[in-house]
C-alpha positions, 0 to 999 in steps of 0.5 A: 500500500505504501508503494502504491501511495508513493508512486501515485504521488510521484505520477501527480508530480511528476508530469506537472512539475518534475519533468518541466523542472528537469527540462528548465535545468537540462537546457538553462545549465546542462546543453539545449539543442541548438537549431539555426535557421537561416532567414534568407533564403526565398519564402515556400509556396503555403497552403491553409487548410481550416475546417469549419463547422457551424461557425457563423458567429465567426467566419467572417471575421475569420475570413477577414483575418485571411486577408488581413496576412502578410505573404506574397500573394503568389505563394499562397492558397487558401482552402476553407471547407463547411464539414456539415454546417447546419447554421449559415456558415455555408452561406456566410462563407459564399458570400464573402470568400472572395477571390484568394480562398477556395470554398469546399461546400460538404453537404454532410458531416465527414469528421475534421480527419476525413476533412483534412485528408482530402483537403490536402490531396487538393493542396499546392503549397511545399508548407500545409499550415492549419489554422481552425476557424474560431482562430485570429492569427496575427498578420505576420504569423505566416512568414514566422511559422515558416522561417524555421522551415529553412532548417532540414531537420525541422518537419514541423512548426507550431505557432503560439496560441493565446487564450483571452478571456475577455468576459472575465469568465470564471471556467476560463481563468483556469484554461487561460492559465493552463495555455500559459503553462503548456506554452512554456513548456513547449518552449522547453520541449523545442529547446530540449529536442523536439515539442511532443504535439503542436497547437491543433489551432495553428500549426504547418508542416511539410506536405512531404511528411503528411500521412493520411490518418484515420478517418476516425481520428479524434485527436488529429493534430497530435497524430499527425506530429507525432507520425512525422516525430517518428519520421526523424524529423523535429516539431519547433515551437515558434513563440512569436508565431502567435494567434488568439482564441476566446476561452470556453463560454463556461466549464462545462463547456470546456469539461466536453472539449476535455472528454473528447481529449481523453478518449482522443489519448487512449486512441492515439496509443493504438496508432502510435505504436512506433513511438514505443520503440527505444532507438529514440531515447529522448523521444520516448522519454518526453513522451512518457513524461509529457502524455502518458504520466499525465495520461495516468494522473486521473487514476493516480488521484484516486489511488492516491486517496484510497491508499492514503486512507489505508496508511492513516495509522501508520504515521504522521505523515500519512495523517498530515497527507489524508487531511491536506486531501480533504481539505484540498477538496473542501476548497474545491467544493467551496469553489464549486458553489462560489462558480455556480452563484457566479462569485469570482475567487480569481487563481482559486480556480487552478485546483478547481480546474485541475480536478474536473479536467481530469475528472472530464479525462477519465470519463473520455477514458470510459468512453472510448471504451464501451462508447462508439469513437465518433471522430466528429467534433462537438462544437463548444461554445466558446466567448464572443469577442476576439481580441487581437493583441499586440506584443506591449498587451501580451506583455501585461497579459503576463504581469497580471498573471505573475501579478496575481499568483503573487498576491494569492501566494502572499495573501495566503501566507500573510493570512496563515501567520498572521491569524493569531494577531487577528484574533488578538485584534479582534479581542482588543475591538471587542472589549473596548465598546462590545461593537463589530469587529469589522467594517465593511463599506462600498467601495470602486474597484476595477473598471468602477465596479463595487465591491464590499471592502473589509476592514478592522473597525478602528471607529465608534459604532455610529461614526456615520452619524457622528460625521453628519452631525459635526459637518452641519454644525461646523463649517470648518470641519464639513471642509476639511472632510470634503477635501480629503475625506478624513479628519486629521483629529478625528474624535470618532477613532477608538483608543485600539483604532488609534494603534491599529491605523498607525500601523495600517493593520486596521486594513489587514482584512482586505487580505480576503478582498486579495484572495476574492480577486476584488483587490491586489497587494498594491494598487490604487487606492478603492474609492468611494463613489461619492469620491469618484465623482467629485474628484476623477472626472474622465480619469477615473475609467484610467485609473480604475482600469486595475485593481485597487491595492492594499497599498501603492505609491501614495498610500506608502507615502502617507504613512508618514507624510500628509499629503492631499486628494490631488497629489493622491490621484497624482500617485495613482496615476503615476503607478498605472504608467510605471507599474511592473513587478519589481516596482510591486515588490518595492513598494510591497517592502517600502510600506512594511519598512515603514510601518516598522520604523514608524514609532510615532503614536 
């Protein structure tokens, strides 16, 4: 049982952190393989091949985007076919084709394999690039996919696909973050030897190469790579070759695309069967390491439990395994019901997201076998809008993510030691007027929406009242608060409140506004409405296009310097424009060194 728990440990690790660990080290310090492509030589003729089914919220754009590439026109063809279409697909397609792309009309569903081979019987070009119809492809993304093609030993090359999320959607943070990780590790792979499978939304290969495949073919680009691997020739991973498709419109959505994957996985093994042989070690080995230990990960999830109950009494570490188990799926459930009323928890998604994948894998797994293999696609529905982005919003796409992952880590670990502290706050609240221990306001956040702000209460309970009261007797005082919204003397803050704002832990709370993804360690600050209005004007949609922080440029200087509303906007304004991690950590460091050194009270 202890060898069975061990080892379905090991299988969870192993695909997901030892193998790229070992990757990253073997090419940053041990040798990577070194492949020069030579960029002068003459452009080979292309032909793209997408097919399309029941596309009609994104053919035309699709097509537009055709003609919107970069490429001597002479040297490519364009073949665009409808597999079946029921909706207008077929219609939108004939309508506004034009003269660069041969339309292939098929009446009834063929599969996207059966599709594929007869397109290519009709293609030209020496390079087939396939691109899938939901998929914008940047304008100069055919002259980078094909440049390493220069290369003899390269016989194919897959170009880099970026999801968006644009809608914010709770299902599609953890595939966004999911292609992020998968298209590291193919930069790894490339430079290690070879990519084990290319992006299925856009990749070219060499016509030579091209075997027909199975017209049952579920996972048809994985196939088709991996017959030219065992050819002896290389899959490249061209980083800059980049397209973007939207994320799926819901988990569900995506749980279905998931299934198809698994049963596609346990296909593949019976028709890669070259792939086994040892006259490529290192062949053998990134495919065991990337496919067939992930492959096994589902079984590996249950096996780890069973085993793990068993062991409970055995040790301490066993004991200490089973609970982070359970309390792993605990947060999974929570997550669950969080994503059902439509709550956003930001990263909290990864766990979430790793489960019902590999829930979704297995169920592909009992598909395939006692299910029939259709090699159909079943359309997913996936967000509407399709950004198109530039490298300078690529950039800050990955700042948010390294951002975000940042402040989760950091949350967590801020919560976890400080808790004791909380409830020794709490107590002091409590026993000083018996009132709440926190306060919570309305407040704006990102792109002006409201959230509920949490913070230790350091004010009376009726300060609210209180406030009303002093600003209609005193005109004095109703200036000073509309000025900046606060009181330098504020007779309303309790003898605790007076200590906890000194050393800003009255804010210590908003450590869940952080994990909720309401907030982030450093931003500007969260106004309230009365404020946005008074003060921002038509900056506020440029502030307020980040999330606020805990702390920033002007909430750091305050510790120790007063300053007014202006110079605060001023602040803001200044760390939308420089803000990037090293500026984050700064800041992050600045105001805790602050707030230590600071001995006045």
């Amino acid at each position: 049982m202890k060898i069975l728990f061990l080892l379905s440990l090991f299988i969870i690790i192993y695909g997901y952190f030892v193998y790229p660990l070992l990757l990253f080290i073997t090419v940053k310090f041990i040798k990577k393989d070194e492949i020069n492509f030579d960029g002068n030589e003459e452009l080979p003729t292309i032909t793209m091949i997408t097919a399309a089914y029941n596309e009609e919220n994104i053919i035309e754009e699709k097509i537009k985007n055709f003609y919107k590439l970069k490429y001597p026109e002479d040297k490519l063809e364009i073949l665009l076919a409808s597999d079946g279409s029921t909706d207008l697909s077929s219609k939108i397609i004939a309508a506004n084709k034009g003269k660069k792309i041969k339309f292939f009309d098929y009446n009834f569903r063929r599969g996207k394999s059966a599709v594929i081979n007869s397109l290519i019987k009709e293609a030209k070009g020496e390079i087939l690039v396939f691109s899938d119809a939901n998929t914008i492809l940047e304008s100069d993304i055919l002259i980078k996919l094909v440049r390493p093609f220069n290369n003899t030993q390269i016989g194919g090359v897959s170009g880099n696909l970026i999801f968006e999320n644009p809608n914010s959607n709770p299902g599609g943070e953890g595939e966004k973050l999911y292609s992020i990780y998968k298209n590291y590790l193919k930069e790894l792979e490339s430079k290690f030897k070879t990519i084990i499978s290319v992006e299925g939304a856009i990749y070219a290969i060499r016509k030579k190469l091209f075997s027909p495949i199975p017209e049952n073919t579920i996972v048809d680009d994985f196939i088709i790579a991996i017959l030219i691997i065992t050819k002896g020739y290389k899959i490249h991973y061209q980083k800059s070759a980049r397209a973007y498709e939207n994320t799926a419109l819901s988990l569900s959505d995506e749980f279905k695309r998931r299934i198809r994957i698994g049963t596609g996985n346990l296909q593949s093994i019976s028709l890669l069967k070259d792939i086994f042989s040892f006259k490529n070690y290192k062949i053998l080995f990134m495919f065991s390491s990337h496919k067939i230990s992930r492959w096994l990960v589902p079984f590996a999830i249950i096996t780890t439990f069973i085993s793990n109950y068993f062991l409970y009494g055995n040790h301490i570490f066993y004991q200490i395994a089973f609970y982070l188990q359970i309390l792993s799926y605990f947060i999974i459930i929570f997550v669950h019901f969080l994503n059902r009323l439509n709550i956003p928890i930001g990263k909290l998604y990864i766990p979430y997201y790793f489960l019902a994948m590999n829930i979704a894998l297995l169920y592909g797994y009992i598909n395939f076998i006692f299910k029939a293999k259709d090699a159909k696609w079943e359309k997913i529905a996936r967000q509407n809008k399709v950004a198109k982005n530039s490298k300078q919003k690529q950039a800050r796409r990955e700042y948010d993510f390294i951002k975000r992952i940042m402040d989760l880590i950091l949350s967590l670990l801020a919560l976890i030691l400080l808790l004791p502290l909380f409830f020794i706050i709490a107590f002091l609240i409590k026993k000083e007027d018996g009132g709440p221990v926190i306060f919570s306001q309305n407040r704006i956040g990102k792109n002006k929406t409201e959230f509920k702000l949490y913070k230790f209460r350091t004010m009376v309970v009726d300060a609210e009242e209180k406030l009303n009261k002093m600003i209609s007797e005193n005109e004095k005082i109703k200036g000073e608060y509309l000025s900046n919204y606060k009181l330098k003397n504020d007779p309303r803050i309790t003898e605790i409140g007076k200590i906890l704002r000194k050393l800003r832990l009255d804010e210590l709370p908003q450590i869940i506004n952080i994990l909720k993804g309401e907030m982030s360690i450093v931003g500007p600050r969260p106004v309230l409405e009365k404020e946005l209005k008074r003060h921002y004007g038509k900056i506020g949609e440029k502030v307020f296009s980040i999330k606020p922080g805990l702390t920033g440029y002007w909430q750091s200087e305050a510790i120790k310097n007063e300053i007014d509303y202006q110079q605060r906007i001023t602040l803001d304004l200044k760390y939308l424009k420089e803000r990037n991690i090293l500026l984050d950590l700064k800041l992050i460091i600045k105001t805790l060194k602050d707030i230590i050194v600071f001995e006045e009270f």
